[in-house]
N, C-alpha and C positions, 0 to 999 in steps of 0.2 A: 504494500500500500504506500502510494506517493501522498503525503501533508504539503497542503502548499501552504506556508503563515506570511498574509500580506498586510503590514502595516496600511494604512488610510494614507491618500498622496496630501500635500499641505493643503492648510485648510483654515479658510478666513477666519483673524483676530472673532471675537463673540462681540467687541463693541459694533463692529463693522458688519457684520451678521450673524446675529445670535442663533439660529440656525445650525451656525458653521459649517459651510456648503466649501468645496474646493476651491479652490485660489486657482488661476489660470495656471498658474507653474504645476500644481496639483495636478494638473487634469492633465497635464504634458508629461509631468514623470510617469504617472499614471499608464498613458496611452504607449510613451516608451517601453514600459518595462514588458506591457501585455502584447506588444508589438513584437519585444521579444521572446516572447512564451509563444506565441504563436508560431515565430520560428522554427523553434523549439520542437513542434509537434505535443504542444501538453493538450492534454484531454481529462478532464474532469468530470465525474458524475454530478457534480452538486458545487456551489460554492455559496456560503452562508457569510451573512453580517451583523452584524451589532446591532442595526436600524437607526444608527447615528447618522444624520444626511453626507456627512464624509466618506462614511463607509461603504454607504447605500448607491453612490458616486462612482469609487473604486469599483465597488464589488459589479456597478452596471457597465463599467468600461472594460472589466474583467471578460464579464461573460458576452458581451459581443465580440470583441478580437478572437475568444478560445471557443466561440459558437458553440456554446453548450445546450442539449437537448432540451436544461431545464432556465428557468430565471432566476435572478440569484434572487436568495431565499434570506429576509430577516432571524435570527436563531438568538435563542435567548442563553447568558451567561458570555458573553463576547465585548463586555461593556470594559474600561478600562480598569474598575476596581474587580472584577469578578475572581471567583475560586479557580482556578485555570485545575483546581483536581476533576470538576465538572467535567471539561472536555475532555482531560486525559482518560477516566471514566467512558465515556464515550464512546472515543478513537478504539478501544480494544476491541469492541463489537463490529467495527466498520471494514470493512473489506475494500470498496471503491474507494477511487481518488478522488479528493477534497479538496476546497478552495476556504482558507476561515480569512476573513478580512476583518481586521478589527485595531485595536490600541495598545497603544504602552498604556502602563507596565504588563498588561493581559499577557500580551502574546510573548512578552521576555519573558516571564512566568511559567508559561505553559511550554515554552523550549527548551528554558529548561528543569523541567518536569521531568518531561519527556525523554531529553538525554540523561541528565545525573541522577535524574530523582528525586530533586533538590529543585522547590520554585526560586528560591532563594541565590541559585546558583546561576547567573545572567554570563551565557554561554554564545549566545547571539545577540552582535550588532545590528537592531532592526533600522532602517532608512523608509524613510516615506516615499510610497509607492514602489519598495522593493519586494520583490518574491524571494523567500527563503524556502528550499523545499528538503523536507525528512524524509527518509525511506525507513519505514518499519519494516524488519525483518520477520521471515515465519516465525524465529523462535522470541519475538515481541522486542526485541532491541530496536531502538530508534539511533540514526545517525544522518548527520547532514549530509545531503547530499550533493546541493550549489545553491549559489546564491545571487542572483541576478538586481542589479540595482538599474535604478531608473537612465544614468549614463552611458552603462551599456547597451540599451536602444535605440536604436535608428530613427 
């Protein structure tokens, strides 16, 4: 099983819109990064969000470039204070590749979860609007497998 953990790309000051919707840079790391996962050949059963309008953003810029069967799906515990054992939890029942797009410290958390065992243990540099993608192995070990940031796209 491929985890893909995507940070939300920048995303306007709350005085500026309280909303906090994507900053034009956003939506360009964004488009690059997924530009290059496209390349890539990634294919995803599902990719879930936070339901934060940043995320909700990424995660629709996501799943047009990787044309997924489904729409990307708001999912609950994805928010940036959440229990990231929730998804870990999760993931072990999951067989298909996944797309989670959501926040620090969440997703540094649940990385490393996943790798040390330890949320506690910040094993990955996340970037805005960068794909980080783990390979779970049959016998449940997780390990990184690359990591593609928004400069690397074309």
């Amino acid at each position: 099983m491929f985890l893909y953990l995507v940070q939300h790309g920048e995303a306007r000051r709350e005085e500026e819109d309280p909303a906090r919707g994507l900053t034009k840079k956003g939506m360009d790391d964004v488009w690059k990064a997924a530009s290059l996962a496209r390349k890539m050949g990634i294919h995803v059963a599902s990719i879930f969000h936070s339901g934060k309008t940043r995320a909700l953003q990424t995660a629709q810029i996501l799943a047009d470039f990787l044309q997924t069967s489904h729409e990307a799906s708001e999912a609950d515990n994805l928010a940036p204070m959440d229990d990231p054992a929730l998804w870990a939890g999760r993931l072990r029942a999951m067989t298909d590749d996944i797309m989670l797009v959501g926040h620090l410290p969440h997703l540094a958390k649940l990385a490393g979860l996943l790798l040390c065992g330890n949320k506690e243990q910040m094993v990955v540099d996340f970037t805005m609007g960068g794909i980080v993608c783990l390979n779970r192995f049959d016998d449940g070990r997780w390990a990184v497998e690359w990591i593609a940031l928004p400069q690397m796209g074309t």
